[in-house]
C-alpha positions as CSV (number, residue, x, y, z in Angstrom):
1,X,-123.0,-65.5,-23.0
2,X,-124.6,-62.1,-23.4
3,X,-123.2,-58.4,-23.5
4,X,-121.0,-57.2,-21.3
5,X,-122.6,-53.6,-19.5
6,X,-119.5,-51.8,-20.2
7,X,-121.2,-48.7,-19.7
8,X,-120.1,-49.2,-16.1
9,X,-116.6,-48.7,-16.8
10,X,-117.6,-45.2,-16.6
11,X,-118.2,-45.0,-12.9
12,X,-114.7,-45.1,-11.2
13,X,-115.0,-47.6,-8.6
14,X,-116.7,-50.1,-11.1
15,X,-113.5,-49.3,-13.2
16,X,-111.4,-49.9,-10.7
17,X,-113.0,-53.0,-9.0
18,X,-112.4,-54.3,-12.9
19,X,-108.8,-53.6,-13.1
20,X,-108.3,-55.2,-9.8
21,X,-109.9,-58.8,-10.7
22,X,-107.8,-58.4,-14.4
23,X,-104.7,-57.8,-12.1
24,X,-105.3,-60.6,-9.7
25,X,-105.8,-63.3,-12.5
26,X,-103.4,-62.3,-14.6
27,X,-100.9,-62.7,-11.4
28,X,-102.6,-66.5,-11.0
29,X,-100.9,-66.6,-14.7
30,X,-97.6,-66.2,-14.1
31,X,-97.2,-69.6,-12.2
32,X,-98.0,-71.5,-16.1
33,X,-94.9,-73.6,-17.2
34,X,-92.9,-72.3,-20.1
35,X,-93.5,-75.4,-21.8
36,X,-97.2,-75.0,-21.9
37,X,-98.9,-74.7,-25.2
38,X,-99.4,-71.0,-26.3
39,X,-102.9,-71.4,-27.5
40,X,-104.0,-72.5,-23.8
41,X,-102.0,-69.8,-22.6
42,X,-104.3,-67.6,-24.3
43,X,-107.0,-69.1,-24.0
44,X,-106.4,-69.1,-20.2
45,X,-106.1,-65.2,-20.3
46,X,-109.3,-64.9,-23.0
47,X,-111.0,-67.1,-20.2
48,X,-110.2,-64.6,-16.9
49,X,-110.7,-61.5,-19.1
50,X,-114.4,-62.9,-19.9
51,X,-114.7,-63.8,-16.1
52,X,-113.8,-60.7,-14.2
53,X,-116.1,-58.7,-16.5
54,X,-118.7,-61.0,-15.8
55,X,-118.0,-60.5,-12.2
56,X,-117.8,-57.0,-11.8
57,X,-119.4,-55.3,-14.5
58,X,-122.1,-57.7,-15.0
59,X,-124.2,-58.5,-18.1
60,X,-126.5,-55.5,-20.1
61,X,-129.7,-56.5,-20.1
62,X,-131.1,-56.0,-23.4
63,X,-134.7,-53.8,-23.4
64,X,-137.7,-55.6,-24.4
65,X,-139.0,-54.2,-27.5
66,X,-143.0,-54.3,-28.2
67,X,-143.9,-56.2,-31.1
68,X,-143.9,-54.5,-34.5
69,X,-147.0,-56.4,-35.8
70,X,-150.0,-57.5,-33.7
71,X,-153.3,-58.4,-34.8
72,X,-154.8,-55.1,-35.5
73,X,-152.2,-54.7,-38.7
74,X,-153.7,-57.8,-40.1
């Protein structure tokens, strides 16, 4: 999975479409049983974190960068 373009959590209705997905999941979480293991707890709430900034932020795309050495330094 790549870089999350958290540059957008500058613009205010990107920040707020964010919180809203974080919100919404982490309601989903409150239904878990008490019994359930705390590692897959968290792992559950590593899991929506990773998904809702996938969903509304998106991923940064990474610039291409022109090769350093071509033929003519040879």
């Amino acid at each position: 999975m790549g870089r999350f373009n958290l540059r957008k959590l500058s613009e205010l209705e990107a920040s707020r479409y964010y919180q809203i997905k974080i919100s919404n999941r982490c309601t989903a979480l409150e239904n878990l049983n008490d019994s359930e293991d705390i590692k897959r707890a968290c792992e559950h709430i590593k899991q929506n974190i990773k998904t809702s900034a996938k969903d509304s932020l998106g991923l940064y795309e990474m610039k291409q960068h022109k090769p350093w050495l071509n033929a003519e330094c040879v």
